[in-house]
LOKE-272352 format. One record per atom (N, C-alpha, C): x, y, z. Coordinates in steps of 0.05 Angstrom, whole numbers, padded with zeros to 5 digits, always signed. Layout:
<pts>
XYZ...
</pts>
This chain:
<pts>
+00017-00024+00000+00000+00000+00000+00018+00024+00000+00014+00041-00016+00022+00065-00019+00024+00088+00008+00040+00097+00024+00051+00103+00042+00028+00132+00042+00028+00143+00016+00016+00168+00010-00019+00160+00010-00036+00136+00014-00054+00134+00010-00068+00132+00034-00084+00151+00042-00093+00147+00078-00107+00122+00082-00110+00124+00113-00120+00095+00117-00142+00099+00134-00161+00078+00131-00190+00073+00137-00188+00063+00162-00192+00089+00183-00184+00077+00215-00205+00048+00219-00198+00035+00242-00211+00012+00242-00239+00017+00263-00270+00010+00261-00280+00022+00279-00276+00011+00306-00280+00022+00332-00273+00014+00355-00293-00008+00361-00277-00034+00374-00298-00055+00383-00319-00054+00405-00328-00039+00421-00345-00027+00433-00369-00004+00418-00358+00010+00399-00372+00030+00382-00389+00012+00363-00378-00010+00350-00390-00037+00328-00412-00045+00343-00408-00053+00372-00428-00072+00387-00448-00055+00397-00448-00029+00408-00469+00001+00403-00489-00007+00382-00474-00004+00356-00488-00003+00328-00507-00024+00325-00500-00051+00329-00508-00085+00336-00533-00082+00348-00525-00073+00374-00552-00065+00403-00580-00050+00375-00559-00029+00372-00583-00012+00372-00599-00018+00336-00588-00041+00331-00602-00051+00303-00615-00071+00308-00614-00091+00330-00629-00106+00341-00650-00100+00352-00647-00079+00368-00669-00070+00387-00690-00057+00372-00687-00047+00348-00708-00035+00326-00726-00063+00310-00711-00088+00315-00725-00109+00316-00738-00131+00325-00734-00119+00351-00744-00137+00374-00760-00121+00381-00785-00130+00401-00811-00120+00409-00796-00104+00430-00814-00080+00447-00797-00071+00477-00805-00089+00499-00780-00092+00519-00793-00110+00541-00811-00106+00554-00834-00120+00573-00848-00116+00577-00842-00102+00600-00859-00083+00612-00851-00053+00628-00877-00061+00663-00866-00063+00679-00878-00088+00702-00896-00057+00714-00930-00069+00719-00949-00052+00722-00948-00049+00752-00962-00023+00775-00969-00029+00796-00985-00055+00811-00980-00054+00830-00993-00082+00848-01028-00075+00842-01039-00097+00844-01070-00083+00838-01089-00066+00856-01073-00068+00879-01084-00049+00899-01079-00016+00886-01064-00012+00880-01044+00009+00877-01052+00024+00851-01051+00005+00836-01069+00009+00808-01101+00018+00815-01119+00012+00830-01142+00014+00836-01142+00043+00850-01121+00055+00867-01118+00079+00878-01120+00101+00860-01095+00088+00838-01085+00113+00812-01109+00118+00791-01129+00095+00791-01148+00099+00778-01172+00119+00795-01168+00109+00814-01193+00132+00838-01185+00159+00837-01156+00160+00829-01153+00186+00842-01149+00208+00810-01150+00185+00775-01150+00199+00757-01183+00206+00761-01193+00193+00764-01220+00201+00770-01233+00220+00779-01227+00225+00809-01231+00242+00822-01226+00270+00809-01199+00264+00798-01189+00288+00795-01196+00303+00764-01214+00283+00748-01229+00290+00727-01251+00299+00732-01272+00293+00755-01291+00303+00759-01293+00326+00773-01267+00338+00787-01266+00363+00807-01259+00381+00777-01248+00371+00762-01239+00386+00737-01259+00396+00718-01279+00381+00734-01310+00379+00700-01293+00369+00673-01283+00346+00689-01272+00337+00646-01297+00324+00628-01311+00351+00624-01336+00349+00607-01362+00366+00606-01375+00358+00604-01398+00372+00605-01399+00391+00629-01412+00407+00642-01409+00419+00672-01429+00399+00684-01420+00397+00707-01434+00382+00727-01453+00394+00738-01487+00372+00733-01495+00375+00732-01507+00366+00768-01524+00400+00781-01530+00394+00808-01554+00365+00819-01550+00350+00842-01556+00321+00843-01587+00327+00846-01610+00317+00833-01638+00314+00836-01649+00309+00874-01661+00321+00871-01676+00320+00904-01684+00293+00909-01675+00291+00930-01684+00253+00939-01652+00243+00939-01630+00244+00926-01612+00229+00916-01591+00233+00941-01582+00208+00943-01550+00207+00978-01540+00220+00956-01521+00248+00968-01493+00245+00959-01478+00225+00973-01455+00223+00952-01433+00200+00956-01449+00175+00946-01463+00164+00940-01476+00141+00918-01475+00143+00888-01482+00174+00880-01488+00169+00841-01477+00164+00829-01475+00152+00816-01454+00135+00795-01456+00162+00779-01418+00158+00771-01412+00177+00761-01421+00180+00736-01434+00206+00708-01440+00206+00691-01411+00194+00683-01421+00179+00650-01401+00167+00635-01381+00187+00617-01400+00204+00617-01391+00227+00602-01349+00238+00624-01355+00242+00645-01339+00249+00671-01314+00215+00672-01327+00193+00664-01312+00176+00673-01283+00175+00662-01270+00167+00673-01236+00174+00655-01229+00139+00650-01216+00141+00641-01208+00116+00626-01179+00117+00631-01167+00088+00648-01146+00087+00661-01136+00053+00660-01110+00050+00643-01109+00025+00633-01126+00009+00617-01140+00017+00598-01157+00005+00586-01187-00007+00601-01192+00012+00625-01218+00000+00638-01232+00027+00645-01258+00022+00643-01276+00049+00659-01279+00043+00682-01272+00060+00704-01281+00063+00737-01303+00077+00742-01306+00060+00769-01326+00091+00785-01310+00105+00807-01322+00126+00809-01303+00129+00834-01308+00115+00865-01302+00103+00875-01301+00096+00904-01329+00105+00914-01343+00131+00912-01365+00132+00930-01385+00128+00921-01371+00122+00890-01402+00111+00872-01414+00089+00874-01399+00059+00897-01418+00037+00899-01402+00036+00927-01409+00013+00948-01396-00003+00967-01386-00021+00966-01360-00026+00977-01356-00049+00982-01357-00079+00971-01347-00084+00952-01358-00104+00946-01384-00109+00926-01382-00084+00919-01403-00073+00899-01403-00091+00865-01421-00097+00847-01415-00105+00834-01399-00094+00808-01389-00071+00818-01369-00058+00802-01345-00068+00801-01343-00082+00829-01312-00097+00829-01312-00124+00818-01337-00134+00800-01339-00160+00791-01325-00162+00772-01311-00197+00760-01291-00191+00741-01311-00186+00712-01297-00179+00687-01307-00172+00663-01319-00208+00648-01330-00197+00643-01345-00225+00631-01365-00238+00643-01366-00243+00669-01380-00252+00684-01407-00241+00706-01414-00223+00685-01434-00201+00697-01450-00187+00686-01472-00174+00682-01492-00163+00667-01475-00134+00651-01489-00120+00636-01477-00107+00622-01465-00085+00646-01451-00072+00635-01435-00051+00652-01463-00024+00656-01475-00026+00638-01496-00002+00649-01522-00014+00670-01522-00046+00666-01534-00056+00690-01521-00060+00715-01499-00062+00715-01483-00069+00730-01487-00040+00753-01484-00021+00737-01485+00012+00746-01522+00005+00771-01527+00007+00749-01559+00012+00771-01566-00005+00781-01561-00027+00782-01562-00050+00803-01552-00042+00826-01518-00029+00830-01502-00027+00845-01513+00003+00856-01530+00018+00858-01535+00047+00859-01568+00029+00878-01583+00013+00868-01596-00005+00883-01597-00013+00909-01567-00030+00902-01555-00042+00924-01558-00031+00955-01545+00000+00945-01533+00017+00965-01553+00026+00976-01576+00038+00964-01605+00048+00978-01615+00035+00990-01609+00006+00980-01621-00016+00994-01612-00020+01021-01585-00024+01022-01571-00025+01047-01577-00001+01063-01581+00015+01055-01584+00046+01077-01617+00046+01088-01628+00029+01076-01667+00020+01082-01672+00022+01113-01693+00027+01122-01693+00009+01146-01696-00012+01147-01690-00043+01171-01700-00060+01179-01719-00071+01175-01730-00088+01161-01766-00089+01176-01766-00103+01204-01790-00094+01214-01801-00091+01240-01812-00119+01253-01819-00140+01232-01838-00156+01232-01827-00176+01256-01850-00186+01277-01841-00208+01297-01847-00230+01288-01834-00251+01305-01823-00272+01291-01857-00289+01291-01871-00280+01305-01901-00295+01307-01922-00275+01281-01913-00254+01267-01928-00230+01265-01931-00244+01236-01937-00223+01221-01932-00229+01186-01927-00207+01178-01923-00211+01144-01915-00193+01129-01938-00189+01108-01941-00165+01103-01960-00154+01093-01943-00128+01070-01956-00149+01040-01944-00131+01010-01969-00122+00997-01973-00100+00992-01996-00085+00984-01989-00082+00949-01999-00083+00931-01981-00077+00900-02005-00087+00879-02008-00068+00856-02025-00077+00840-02010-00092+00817-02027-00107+00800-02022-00136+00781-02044-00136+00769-02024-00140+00735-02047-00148+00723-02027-00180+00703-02041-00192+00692-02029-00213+00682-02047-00215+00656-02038-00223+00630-02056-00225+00610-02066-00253+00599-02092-00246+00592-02100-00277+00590-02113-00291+00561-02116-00303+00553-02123-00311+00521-02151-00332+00517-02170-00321+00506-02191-00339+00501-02197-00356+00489-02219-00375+00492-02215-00400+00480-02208-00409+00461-02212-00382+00441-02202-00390+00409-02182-00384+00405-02163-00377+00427-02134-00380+00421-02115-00355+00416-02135-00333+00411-02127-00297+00396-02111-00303+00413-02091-00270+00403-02074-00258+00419-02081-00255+00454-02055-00254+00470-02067-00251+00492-02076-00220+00502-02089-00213+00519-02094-00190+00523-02095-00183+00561-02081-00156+00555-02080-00149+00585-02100-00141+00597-02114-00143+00622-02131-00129+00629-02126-00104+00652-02132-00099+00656-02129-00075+00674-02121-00079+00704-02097-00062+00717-02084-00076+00737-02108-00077+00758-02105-00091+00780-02120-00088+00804-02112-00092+00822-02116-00097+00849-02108-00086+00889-02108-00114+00879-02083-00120+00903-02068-00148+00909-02066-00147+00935-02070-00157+00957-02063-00157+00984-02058-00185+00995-02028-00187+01004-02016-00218+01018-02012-00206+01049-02019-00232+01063-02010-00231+01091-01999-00251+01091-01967-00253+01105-01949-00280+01093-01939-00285+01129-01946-00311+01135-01937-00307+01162-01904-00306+01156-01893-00296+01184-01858-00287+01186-01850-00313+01189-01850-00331+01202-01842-00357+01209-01849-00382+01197-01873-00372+01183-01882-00394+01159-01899-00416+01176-01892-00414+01204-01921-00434+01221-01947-00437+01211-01956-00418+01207-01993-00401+01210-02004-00406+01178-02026-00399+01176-02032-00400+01142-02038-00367+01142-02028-00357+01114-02031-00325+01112-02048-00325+01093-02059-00299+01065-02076-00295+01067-02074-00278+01047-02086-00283+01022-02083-00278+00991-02120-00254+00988-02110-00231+00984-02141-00220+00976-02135-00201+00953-02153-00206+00932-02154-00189+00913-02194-00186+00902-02202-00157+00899-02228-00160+00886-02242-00172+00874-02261-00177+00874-02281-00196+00864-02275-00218+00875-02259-00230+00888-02257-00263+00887-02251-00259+00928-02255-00284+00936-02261-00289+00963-02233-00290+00965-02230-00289+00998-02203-00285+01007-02195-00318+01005-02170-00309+01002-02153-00348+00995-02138-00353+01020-02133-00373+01020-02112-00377+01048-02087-00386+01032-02065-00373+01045-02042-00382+01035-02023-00411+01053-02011-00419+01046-01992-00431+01063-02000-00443+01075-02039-00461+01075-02049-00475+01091-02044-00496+01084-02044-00523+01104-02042-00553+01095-02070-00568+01083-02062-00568+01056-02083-00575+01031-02093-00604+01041-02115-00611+01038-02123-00638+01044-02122-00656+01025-02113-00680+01026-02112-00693+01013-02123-00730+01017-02137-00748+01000-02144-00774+01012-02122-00794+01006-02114-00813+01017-02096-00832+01008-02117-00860+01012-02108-00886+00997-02126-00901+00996-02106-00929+01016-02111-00943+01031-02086-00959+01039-02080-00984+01021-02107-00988+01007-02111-01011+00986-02134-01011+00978-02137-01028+00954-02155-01025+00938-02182-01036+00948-02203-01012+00948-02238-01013+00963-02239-01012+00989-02207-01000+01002-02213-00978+01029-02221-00956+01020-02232-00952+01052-02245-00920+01045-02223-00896+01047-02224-00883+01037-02212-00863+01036-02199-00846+01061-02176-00846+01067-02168-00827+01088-02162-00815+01081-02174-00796+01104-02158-00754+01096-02139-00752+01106-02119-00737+01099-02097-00728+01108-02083-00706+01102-02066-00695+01104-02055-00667+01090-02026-00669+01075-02021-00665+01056-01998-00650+01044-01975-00644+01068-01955-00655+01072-01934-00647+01092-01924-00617+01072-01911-00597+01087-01911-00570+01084-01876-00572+01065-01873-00563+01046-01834-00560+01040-01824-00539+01059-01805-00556+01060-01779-00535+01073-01780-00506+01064-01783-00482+01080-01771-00462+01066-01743-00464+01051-01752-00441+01029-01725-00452+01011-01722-00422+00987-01711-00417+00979-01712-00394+00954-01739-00393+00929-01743-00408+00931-01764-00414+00917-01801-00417+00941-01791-00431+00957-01814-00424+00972-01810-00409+01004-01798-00383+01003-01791-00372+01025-01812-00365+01046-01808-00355+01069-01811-00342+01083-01794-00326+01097-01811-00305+01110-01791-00274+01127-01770-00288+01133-01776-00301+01160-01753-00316+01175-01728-00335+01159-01737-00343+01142-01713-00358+01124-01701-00331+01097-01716-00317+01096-01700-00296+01074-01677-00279+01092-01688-00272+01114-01664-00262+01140-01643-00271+01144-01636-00305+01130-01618-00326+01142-01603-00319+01111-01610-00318+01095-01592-00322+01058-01573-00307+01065-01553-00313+01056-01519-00302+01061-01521-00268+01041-01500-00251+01053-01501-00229+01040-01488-00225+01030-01460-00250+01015-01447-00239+01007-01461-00246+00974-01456-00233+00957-01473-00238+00934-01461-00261+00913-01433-00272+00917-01423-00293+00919-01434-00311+00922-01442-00317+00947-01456-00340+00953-01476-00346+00950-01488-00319+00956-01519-00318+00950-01528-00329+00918-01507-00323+00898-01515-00331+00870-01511-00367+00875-01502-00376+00887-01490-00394+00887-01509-00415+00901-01521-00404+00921-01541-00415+00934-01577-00421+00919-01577-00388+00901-01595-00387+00883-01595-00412+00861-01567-00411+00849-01579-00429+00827-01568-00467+00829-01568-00469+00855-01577-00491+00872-01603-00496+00869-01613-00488+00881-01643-00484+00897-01664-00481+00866-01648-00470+00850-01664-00461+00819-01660-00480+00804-01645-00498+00801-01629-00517+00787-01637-00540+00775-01665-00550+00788-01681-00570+00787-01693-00566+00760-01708-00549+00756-01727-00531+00740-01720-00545+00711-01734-00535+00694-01719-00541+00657-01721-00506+00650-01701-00500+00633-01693-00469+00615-01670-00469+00623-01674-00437+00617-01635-00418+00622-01636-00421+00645-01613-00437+00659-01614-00430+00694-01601-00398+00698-01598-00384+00682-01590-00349+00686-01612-00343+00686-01633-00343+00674-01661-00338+00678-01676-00343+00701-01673-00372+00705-01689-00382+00727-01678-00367+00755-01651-00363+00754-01638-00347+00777-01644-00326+00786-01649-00300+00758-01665-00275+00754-01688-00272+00753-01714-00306+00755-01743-00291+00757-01737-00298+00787-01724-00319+00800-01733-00322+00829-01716-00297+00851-01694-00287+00836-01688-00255+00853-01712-00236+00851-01724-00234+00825-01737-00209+00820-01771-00225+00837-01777-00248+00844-01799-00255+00861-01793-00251+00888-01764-00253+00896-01753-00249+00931-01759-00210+00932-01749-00208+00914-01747-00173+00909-01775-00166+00924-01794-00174+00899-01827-00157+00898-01844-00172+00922-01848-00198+00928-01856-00223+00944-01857-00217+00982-01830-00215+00987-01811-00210+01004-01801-00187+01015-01805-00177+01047-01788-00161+01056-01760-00159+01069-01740-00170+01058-01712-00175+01065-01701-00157+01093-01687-00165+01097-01669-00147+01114-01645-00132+01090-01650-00106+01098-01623-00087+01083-01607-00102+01068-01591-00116+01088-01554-00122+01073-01570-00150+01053-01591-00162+01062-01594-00181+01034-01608-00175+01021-01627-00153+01017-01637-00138+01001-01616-00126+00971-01590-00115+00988-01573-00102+00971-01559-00131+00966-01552-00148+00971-01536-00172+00958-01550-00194+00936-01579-00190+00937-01595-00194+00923-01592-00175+00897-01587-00157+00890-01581-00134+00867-01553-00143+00855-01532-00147+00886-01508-00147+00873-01504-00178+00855-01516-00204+00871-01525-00219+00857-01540-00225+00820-01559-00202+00820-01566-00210+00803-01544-00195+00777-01525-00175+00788-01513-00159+00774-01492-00180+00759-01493-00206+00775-01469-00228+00765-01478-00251+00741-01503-00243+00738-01523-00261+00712-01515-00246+00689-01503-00267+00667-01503-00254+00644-01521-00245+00627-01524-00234+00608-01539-00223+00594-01568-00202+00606-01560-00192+00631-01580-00169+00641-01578-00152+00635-01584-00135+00625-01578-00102+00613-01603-00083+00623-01601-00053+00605-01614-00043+00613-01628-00025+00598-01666-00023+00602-01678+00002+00583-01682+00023+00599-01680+00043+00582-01685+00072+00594-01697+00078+00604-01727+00070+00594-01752+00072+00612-01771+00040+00599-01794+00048+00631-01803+00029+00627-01822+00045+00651-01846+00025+00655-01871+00031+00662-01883+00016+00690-01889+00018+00718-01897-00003+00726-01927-00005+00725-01945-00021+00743-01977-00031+00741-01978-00004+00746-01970+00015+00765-01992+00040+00772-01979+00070+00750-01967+00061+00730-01960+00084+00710-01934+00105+00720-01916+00086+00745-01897+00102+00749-01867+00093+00733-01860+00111+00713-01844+00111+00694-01811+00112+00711-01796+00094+00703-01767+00090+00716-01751+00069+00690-01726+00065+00711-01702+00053+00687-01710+00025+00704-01702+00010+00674-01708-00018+00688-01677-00032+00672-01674-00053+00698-01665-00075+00677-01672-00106+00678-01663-00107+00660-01675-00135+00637-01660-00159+00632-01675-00185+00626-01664-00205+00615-01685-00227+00602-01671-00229+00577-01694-00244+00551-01682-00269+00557-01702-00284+00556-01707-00319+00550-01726-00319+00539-01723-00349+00534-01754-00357+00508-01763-00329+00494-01764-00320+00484-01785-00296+00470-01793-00282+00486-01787-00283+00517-01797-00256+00535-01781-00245+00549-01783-00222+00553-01767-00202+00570-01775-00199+00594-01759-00198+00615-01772-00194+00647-01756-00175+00653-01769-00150+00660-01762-00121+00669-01767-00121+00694-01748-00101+00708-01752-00095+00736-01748-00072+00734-01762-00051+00743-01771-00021+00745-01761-00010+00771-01743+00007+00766-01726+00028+00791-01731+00058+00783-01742+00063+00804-01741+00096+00811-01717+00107+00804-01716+00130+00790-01698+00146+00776-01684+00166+00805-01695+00169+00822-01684+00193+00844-01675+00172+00865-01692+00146+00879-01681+00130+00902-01671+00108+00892-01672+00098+00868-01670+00073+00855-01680+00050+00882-01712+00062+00889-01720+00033+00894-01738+00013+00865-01739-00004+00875-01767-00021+00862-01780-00017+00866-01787-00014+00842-01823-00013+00834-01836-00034+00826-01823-00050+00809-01849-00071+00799-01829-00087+00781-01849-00101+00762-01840-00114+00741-01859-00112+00719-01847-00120+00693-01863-00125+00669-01862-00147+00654-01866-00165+00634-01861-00186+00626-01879-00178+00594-01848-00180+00579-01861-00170+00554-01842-00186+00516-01876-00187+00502-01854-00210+00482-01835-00191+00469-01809-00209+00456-01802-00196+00444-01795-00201+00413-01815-00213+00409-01819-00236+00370-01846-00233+00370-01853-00233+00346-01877-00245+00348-01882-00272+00352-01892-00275+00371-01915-00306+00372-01947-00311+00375-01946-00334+00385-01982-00339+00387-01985-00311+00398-01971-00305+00423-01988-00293+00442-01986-00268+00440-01990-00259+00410-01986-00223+00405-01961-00218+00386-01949-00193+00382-01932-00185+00359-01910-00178+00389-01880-00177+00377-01875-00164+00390-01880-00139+00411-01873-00132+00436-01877-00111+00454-01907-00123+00469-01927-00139+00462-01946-00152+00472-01935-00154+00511-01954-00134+00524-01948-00151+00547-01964-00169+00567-01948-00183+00573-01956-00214+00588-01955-00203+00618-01942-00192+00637-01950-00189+00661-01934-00162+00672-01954-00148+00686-01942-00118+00690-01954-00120+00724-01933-00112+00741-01937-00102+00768-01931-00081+00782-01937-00070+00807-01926-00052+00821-01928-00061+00857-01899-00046+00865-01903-00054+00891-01914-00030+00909-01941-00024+00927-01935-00007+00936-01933+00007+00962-01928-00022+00974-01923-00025+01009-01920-00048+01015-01899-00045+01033-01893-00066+01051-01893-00066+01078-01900-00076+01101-01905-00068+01128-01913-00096+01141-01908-00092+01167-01903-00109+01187-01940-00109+01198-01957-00132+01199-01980-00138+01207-01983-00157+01228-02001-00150+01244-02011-00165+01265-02020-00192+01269-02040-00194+01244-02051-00219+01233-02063-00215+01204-02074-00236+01194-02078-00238+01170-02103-00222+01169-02112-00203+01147-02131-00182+01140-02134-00163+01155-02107-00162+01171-02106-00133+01190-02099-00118+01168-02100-00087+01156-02077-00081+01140-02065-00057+01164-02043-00054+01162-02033-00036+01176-02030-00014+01172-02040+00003+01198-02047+00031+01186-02069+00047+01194-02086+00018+01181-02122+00025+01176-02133+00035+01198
</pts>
């Protein structure tokens, strides 16, 4: 080589392996970057929250309707911030164990999930009922159910009417079914029945032995005993439901929404009954909806067979109101929207004896 011809320094072996790194690393994915503990994560989310809603990140905040706890409203969605790929509420928007902390998948839609859990809480803040363990319970609520004539037409609703049950608390006593026109019924009495011992004896009477209270055939005193955590409670429900033939998510959701309307619970299983049903798939929710006495609220819902079963919540306390039961196809029994059974609840109270009403 020519003495006069410069020379091509050599690059440094540390500077080469720089170059290497950083041509690899444009082809390799980035490592994965290790998230907070989930406690910690659940804080940073409460507190982007918070700190969106003191911000009005949105609309202006709008002042809370008369009737409404502060520290319960679920936050507008509009306000909710989005933190790791999930929507929160804030902390004072459910309790504890609320069905907001349920995992994804395994739970009614997220806007049922909301008013269920806003439910819950009113529910838990209720009073007690009063009822002694010898006393009964007494549900006041109009019903109408629709019915189809012999030739088979569409079915048709008739006009709601006064429903009055006296249910003894302990389930000992026989209680006491009255609605107009028709004589008072006895509930929960031991039905007579003949058994024969063999064939061309005479007939002995005897009675029907009584079932166990159970979710399906409750009383006061045994609905006081159902666990509150809503866990179990689902768990115990579709036990007890399980026997049946259909959707057992269904069968789970008519016999909550019969403990609901039926039944005066105590508070905390009142509200674990909501958080429960918040864990049935496919529940969602309509905007409005109607109960037997024409009081308009948000309900939510769940379709089987061709019918929808609505449960109707007050817009300011989110208590219950009622239910509806409505097709949603056409079939025999009407075109779609046809409804099959509409109720309202509109007292519940602790009674003396059967056809006392309380109050009177």
């Amino acid at each position: 080589m020519n003495a006069s011809t410069p020379r091509t320094p050599r690059p440094d072996r540390a500077h080469a392996d720089a170059l290497l790194t950083a041509e690899l690393a444009e082809l390799l994915p980035p490592p994965p970057v290790p998230g907070p503990d989930p406690e910690r994560d659940r804080e940073l989310r409460h507190t982007v929250l918070r700190t969106a809603l003191a911000a009005g990140g949105g609309p202006a905040a709008r002042p809370a309707r008369r009737g409404f706890r502060a520290g319960w409203i679920a936050a507008p969605l509009t306000a909710c911030a989005v933190v790791a790929g999930a929507v929160v509420l804030a902390p004072q928007d459910a309790p504890p164990g609320s069905p907001s902390r349920i995992s994804a998948g395994q739970q009614a839609s997220p806007e049922a999930v909301q008013v269920l859990s806003r439910a819950a809480f009113a529910a838990a803040a209720a009073p007690a009922p009063n009822v002694r363990p010898d006393g009964y319970v007494y549900v006041r609520s109009l019903v109408a159910h629709a019915g189809r004539d012999a030739s088979g037409g569409a079915a048709r609703l008739p006009e709601a009417h006064a429903r009055e049950v006296w249910l003894s608390a302990d389930g000992s006593r026989p209680g006491l079914l009255r609605e107009p026109g028709t004589a008072d019924s006895p509930l929960g009495a031991p039905l007579p029945v003949y058994e024969l011992d063999h064939r061309g004896a005479t007939p002995r009477r005897t009675t029907v032995r009584a079932e166990p209270p159970s979710v399906t055939n409750p009383t006061h005193a045994y609905v006081a005993t159902l666990p509150t955590d809503p866990e179990a409670l689902l768990r115990l429900i579709r036990d007890q439901t399980g026997r049946s033939a259909g959707d057992p998510d269904q069968r789970a959701f008519t016999a909550i929404g019969t403990l609901l309307a039926e039944t005066w619970a105590p508070p905390k299983v009142t509200a674990a009954l909501y958080e429960a049903a918040a864990r049935i798939p496919g529940v969602t929710v309509l905007p409005s909806a109607k109960d037997a006495a024409g009081r308009e609220g948000v309900a939510v819902a769940r379709t089987a067979h061709g019918e929808q079963t609505q449960w109707i919540f007050d817009r300011t306390t989110s208590a219950f109101l009622g239910e509806r039961t409505v097709v949603v196809g056409a079939t025999s029994a009407g075109p779609a929207g046809t409804v099959l059974g509409v109720s309202a609840v509109l007292a519940k109270a602790a009674a003396g004896a059967p056809g006392v009403v309380p109050g009177a």
